[in-house]
C-alpha positions as CSV (number, residue, x, y, z in Angstrom):
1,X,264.3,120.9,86.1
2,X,264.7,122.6,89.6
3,X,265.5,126.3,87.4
4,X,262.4,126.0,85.4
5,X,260.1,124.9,88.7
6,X,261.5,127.6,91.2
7,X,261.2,131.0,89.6
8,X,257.6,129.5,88.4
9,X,256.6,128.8,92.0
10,X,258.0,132.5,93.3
11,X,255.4,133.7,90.2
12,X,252.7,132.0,91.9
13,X,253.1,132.7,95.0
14,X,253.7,136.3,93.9
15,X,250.1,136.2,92.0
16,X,248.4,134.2,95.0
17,X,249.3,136.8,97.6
18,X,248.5,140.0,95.4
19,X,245.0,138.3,95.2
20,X,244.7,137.8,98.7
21,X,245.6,141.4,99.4
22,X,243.3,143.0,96.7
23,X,240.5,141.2,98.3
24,X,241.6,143.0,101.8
25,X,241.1,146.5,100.2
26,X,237.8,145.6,98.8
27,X,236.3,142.1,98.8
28,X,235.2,140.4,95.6
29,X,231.4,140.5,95.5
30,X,229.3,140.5,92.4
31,X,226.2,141.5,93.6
32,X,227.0,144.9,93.1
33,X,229.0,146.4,89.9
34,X,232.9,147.7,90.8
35,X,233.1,151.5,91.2
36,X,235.6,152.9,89.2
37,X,237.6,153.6,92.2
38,X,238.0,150.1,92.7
39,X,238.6,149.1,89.6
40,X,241.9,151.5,89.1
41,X,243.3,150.0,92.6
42,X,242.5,146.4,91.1
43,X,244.6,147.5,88.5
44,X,247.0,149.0,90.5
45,X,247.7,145.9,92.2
46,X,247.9,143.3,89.5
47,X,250.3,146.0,88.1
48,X,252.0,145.1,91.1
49,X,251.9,141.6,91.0
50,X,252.6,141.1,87.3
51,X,256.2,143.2,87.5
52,X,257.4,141.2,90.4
53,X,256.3,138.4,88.7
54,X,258.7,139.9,85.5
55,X,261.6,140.6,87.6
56,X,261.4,136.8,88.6
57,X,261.5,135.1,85.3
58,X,262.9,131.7,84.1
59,X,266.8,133.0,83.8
60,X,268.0,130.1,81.5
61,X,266.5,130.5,78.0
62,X,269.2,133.0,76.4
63,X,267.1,135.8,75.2
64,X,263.8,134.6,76.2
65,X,262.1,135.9,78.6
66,X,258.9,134.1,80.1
67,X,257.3,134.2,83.2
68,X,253.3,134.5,84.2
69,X,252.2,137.7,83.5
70,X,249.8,136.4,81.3
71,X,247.7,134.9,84.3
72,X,247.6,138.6,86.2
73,X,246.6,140.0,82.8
74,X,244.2,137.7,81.8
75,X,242.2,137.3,85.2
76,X,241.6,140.5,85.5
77,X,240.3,141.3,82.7
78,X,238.0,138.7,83.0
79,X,236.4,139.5,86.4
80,X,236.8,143.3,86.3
81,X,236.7,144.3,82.9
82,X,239.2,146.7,80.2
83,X,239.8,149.3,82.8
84,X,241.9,146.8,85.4
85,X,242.9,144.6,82.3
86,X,244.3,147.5,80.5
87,X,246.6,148.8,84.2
88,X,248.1,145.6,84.3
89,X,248.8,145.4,79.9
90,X,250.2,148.5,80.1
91,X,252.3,148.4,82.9
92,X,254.0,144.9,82.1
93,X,254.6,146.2,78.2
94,X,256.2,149.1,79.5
95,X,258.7,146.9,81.7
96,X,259.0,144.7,79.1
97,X,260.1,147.3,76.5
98,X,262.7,148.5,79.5
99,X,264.0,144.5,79.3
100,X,264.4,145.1,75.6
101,X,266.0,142.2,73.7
102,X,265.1,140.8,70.4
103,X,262.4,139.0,71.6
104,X,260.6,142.4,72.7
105,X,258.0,142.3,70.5
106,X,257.0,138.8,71.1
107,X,256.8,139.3,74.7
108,X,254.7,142.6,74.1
109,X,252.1,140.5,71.6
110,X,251.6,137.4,73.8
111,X,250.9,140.0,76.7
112,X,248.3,141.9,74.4
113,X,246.6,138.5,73.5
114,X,246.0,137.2,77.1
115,X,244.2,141.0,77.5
116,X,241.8,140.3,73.8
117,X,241.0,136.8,75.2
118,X,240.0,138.3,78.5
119,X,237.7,140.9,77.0
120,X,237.1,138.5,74.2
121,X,235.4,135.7,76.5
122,X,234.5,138.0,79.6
123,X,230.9,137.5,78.9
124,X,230.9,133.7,78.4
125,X,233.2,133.4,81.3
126,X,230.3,134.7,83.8
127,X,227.6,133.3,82.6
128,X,229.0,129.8,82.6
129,X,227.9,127.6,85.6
130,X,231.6,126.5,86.3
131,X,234.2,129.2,86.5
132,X,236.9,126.4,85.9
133,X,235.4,124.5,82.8
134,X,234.9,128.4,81.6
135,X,238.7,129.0,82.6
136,X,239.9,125.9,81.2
137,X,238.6,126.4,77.8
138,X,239.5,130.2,77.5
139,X,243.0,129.2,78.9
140,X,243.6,126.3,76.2
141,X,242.1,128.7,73.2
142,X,245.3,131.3,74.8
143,X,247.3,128.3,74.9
144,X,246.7,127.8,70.8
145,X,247.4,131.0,69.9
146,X,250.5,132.1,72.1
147,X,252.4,128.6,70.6
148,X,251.7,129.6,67.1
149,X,253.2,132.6,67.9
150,X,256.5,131.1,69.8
151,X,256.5,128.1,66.5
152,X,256.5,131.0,64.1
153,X,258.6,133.7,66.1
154,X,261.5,132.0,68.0
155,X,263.5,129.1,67.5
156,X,261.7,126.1,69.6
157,X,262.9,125.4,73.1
158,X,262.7,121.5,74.8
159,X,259.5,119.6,75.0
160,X,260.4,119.1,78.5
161,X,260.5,123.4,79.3
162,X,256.8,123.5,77.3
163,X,255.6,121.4,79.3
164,X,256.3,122.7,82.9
165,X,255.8,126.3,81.7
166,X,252.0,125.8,80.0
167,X,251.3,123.0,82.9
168,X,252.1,126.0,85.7
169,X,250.2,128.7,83.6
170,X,247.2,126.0,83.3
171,X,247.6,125.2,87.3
172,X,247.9,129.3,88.4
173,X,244.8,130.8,86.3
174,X,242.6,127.7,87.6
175,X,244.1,128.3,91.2
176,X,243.4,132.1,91.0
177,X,239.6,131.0,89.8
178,X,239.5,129.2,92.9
179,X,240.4,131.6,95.3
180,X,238.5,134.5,93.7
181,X,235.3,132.0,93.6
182,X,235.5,131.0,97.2
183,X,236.5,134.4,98.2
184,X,233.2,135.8,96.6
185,X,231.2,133.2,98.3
186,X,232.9,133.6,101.9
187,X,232.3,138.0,101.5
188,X,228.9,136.4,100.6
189,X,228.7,134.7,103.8
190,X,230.0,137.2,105.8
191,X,227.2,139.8,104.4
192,X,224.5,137.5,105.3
193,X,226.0,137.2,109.0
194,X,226.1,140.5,109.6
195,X,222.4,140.4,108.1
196,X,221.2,138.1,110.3
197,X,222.5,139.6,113.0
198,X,220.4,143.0,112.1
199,X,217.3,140.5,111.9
200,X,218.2,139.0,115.2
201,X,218.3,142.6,117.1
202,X,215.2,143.8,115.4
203,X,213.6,140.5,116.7
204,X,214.2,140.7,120.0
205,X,213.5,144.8,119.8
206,X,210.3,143.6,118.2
207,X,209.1,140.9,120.8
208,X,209.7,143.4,123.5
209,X,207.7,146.4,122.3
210,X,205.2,144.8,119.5
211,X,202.1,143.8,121.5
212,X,202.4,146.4,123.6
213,X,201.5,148.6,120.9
214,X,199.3,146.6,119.1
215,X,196.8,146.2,122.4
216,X,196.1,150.3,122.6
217,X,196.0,150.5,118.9
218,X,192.8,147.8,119.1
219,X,191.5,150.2,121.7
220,X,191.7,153.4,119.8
221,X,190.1,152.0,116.4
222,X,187.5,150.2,118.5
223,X,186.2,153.6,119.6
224,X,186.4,155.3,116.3
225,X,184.8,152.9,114.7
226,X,182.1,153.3,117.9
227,X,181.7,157.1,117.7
228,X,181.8,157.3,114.1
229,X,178.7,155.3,113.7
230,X,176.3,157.8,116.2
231,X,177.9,160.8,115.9
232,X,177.0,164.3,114.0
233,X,180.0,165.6,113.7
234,X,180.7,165.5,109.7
235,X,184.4,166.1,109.9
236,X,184.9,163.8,112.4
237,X,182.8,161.3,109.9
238,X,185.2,162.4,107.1
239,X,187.9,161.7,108.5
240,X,187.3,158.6,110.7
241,X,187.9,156.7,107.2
242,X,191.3,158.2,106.8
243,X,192.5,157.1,110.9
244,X,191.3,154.0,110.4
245,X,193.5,153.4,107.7
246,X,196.8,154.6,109.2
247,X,195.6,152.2,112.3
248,X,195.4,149.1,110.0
249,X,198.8,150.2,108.2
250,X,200.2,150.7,111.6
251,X,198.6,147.0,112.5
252,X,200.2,145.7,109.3
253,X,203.6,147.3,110.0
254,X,204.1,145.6,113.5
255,X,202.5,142.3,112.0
256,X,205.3,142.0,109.7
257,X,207.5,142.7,112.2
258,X,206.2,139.7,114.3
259,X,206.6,137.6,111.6
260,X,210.3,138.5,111.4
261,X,210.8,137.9,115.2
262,X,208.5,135.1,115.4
263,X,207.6,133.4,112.2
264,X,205.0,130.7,111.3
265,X,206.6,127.4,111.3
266,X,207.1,125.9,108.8
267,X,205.1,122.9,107.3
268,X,208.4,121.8,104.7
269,X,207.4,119.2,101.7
270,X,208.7,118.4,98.2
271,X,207.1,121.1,96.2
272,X,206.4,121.6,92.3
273,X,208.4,125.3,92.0
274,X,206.9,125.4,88.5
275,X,203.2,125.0,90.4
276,X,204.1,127.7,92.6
277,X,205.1,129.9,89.9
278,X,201.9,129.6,87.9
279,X,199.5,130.0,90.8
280,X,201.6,133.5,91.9
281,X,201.2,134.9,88.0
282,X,197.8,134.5,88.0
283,X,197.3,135.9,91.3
284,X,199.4,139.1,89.9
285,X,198.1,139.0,86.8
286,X,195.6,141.9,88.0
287,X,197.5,144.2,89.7
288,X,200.1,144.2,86.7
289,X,196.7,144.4,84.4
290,X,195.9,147.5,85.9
291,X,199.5,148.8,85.8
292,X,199.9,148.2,81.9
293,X,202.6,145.8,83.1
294,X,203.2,142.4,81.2
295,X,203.9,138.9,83.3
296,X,206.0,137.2,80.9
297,X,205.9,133.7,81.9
298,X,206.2,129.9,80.0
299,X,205.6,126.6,81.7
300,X,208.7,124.6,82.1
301,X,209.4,120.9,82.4
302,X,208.4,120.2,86.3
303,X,210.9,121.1,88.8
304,X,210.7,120.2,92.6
305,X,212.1,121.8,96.0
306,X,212.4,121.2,99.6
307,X,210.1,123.9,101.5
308,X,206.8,125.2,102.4
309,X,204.6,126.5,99.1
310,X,202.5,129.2,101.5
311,X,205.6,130.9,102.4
312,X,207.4,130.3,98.9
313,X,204.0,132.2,97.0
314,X,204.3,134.7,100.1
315,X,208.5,135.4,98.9
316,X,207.9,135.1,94.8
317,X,204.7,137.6,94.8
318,X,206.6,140.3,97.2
319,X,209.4,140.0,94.3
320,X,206.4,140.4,91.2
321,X,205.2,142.8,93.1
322,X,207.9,145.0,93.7
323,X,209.2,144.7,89.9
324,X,205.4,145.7,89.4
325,X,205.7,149.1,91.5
326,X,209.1,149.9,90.0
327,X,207.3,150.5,86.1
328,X,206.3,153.7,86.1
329,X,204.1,153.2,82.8
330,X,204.0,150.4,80.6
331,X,206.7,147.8,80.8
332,X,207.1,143.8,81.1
333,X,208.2,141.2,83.9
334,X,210.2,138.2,82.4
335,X,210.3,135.5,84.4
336,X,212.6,132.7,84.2
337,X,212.7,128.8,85.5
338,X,215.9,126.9,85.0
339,X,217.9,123.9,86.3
340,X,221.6,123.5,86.8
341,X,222.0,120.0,87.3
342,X,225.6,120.5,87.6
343,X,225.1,122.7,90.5
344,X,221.8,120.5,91.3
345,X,219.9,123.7,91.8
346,X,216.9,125.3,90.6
347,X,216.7,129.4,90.0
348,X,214.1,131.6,89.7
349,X,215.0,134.9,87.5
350,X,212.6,137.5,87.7
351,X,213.4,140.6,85.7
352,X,212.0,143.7,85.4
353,X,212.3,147.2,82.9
354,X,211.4,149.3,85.8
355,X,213.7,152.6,87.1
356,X,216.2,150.2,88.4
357,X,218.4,151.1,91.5
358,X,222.1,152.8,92.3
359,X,224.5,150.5,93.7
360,X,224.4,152.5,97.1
361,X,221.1,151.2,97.2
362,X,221.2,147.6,96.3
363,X,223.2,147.1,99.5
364,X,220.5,148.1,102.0
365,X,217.7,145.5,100.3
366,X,216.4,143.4,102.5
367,X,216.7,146.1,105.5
368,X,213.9,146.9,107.7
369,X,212.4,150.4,106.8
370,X,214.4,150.8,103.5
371,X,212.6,151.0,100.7
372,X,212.7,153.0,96.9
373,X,209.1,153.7,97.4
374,X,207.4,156.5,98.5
375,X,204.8,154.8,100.7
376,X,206.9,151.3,101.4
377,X,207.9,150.7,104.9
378,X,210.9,148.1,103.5
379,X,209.4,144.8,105.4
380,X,208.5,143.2,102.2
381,X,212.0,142.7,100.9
382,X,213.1,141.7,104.3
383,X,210.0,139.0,105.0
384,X,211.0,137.5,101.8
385,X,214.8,137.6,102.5
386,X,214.5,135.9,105.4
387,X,211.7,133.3,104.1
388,X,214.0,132.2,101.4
389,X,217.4,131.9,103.6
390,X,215.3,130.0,106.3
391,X,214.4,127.5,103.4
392,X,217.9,127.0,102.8
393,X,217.6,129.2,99.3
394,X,219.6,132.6,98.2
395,X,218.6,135.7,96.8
396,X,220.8,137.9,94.4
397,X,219.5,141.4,93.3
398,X,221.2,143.1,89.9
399,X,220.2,146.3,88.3
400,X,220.7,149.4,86.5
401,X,219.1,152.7,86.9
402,X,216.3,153.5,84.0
403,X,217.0,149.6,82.7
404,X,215.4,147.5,85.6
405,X,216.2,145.1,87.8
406,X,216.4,141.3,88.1
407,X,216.1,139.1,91.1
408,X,217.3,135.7,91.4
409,X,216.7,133.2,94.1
410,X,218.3,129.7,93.9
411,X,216.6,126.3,95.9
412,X,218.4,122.9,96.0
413,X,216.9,121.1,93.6
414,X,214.9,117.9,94.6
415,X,213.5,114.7,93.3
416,X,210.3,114.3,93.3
């Protein structure tokens, strides 16, 4: 019993500490898409893992030769797709046709399997709501097929061997679920720290310098608007229009600044989500009229959240708006409302067709004075940002140049 369970432990250890280390290099995140880059040192990695994994195998079986490749193989395929996958296949069928043996071919197939189940499943496997009942039932339809293979290919070993060797393989891909899942939501964390912390310097930047400027700014359109009434001067009347303009932008600019260094407070009740929803479509119905842009939107069965419905319409209808601006001609917003009771959370999905973004510059959303547009000053994004995380929601941005973007925000969900 003690030679099946020890080389088994080495592997998992072996598997756990490769995964640990891959995450140094570059942390698991899934709001933005691997580069290929990463994706080839992913691979290298689990190459790594999976042959020290191979030169630690269960020595007692005669000719057999099993160990948990299959995890390291199957994994990554599933979070980083045929590129990483294909490293790690390749590189453990290589070693194992240096092994040799007349079990070669077996080893080689039940390697190639746990790769086609990865990419087989990938897709189901993120967008289940549990990563482990996702795991589980990919991992038991590998289980069925790799002992066909060993009924049909090799004379059967003990009951007891089975046994240990599936329960470990079960046990390691649900532990490296785990870790991946709670690394991704600790890089998460972290990301929103250090956002925070950008907000928190702008505020305090803000608070020092904002009505200072806003006072002779008053001044200077209060005169304009003076002269412009009694004087002859037709350029100046012209252009008066024009200043005044870039006053009140200026105004606006330092307003939503304010707002980020000293918000409204919140007045926080059990809200319909699906009432807020309704009243911000028809309020952008108009501006997306005029656009030639299409709110696609159904009523759903009433949902209900913890927070402040001024400042919720004030986050969801920067989001319409911004899928709005980002349709060039004609195009349509789809917008989502959906439970998961098992997470007992509500999310809002709000997808456009519009140009889309580059993963360079899905990182710096939600940064004050970044923005795709040409006459955005970036404080939309980070207004609403912060108005969601301060009612204890997340946001998620996903998109693709030229196919559009799509904008999640999550709220515990509430009774009503």
């Amino acid at each position: 019993m003690i030679t099946l369970i020890k080389p088994l432990l080495v592997n998992i250890t072996i598997l756990l500490s490769f995964t640990f280390n891959a995450n140094l290099f570059f942390p698991f995140q899934t709001k933005v898409p691997n580069t290929l880059k990463q994706k080839v040192i992913y691979g290298l990695i689990g190459s790594l893992g999976t042959l020290f994994c191979m030169f630690y195998p269960i020595e007692t079986l005669g000719a057999t030769h099993f160990d948990l490749r299959m995890c390291s193989i199957l994994i990554l395929t599933l979070y980083g797709g045929w590129l990483p996958g294909g490293i790690v296949l390749v590189s453990a069928c290589l070693v194992r046709y240096f092994f040799g043996g007349k079990f070669l071919a077996i080893g080689i197939l039940v390697s190639i399997v746990a790769f086609l189940c990865g990419l087989a499943f990938r897709r189901f496997f993120h967008k289940s709501p549990s990563k482990l009942v996702a795991g589980t039932m990919i991992v038991v339809c590998y289980f069925i097929i790799y002992i066909t293979i060993l009924y049909y290919r090799i004379d059967f070993l003990s009951l007891s061997f089975y046994l240990i060797y599936f329960i470990a393989l079960y046990i390691t891909v649900m532990a490296l679920i785990f870790v991946i899942e709670n690394l991704i939501k600790i890089n998460k964390q972290f990301e929103e720290m250090v956002y925070l912390d950008k907000l928190t310097m702008i505020g305090q930047l803000t608070a020092s310098i904002a009505h200072e400027i806003r006072n002779p700014l008053a001044t200077i359109r209060g005169f304009i608007q003076f002269l412009s009434k009694d004087t002859n001067d037709e350029r100046f009347k012209k252009f008066s229009p024009l200043i005044m303009e870039e006053l009140d932008r200026t105004n606006s600019i330092i307003t939503n600044y304010l707002k980020v260094a000293k918000p409204e407070p919140f007045q926080m009740a059990i809200v319909s989500i699906d009432d807020v929803m309704n009243d911000c479509v028809q309020l952008m119905r108009p501006l997306a009229s005029y656009s030639n842009v299409i709110i696609d939107y159904e009523n759903k069965e009433p949902f209900y959240v913890n927070g402040d419905e001024a400042h919720l319409k004030q986050a969801i209808m920067n989001v319409i708006k911004n899928g709005i601006e980002s349709i060039s001609n004609q195009g349509t917003i789809k917008i989502d409302l959906n439970a998961d009771h098992f997470k007992n959370a509500v999310e809002i999905s709000i997808k456009d067709n519009g140009k889309g973004m580059t993963p360079e510059q899905l990182k710096q959303i939600g940064l004050p004075f970044y923005t795709t547009k040409t006459k955005g000053t970036g404080l939309g994004s980070m207004v609403t940002n912060k108005i969601i995380r301060e009612l204890n929601g997340s946001i998620e941005y996903e998109s693709e140049i030229n196919k559009g973007t799509t904008v999640k925000i999550v709220f515990p969900l509430r009774n009503k």
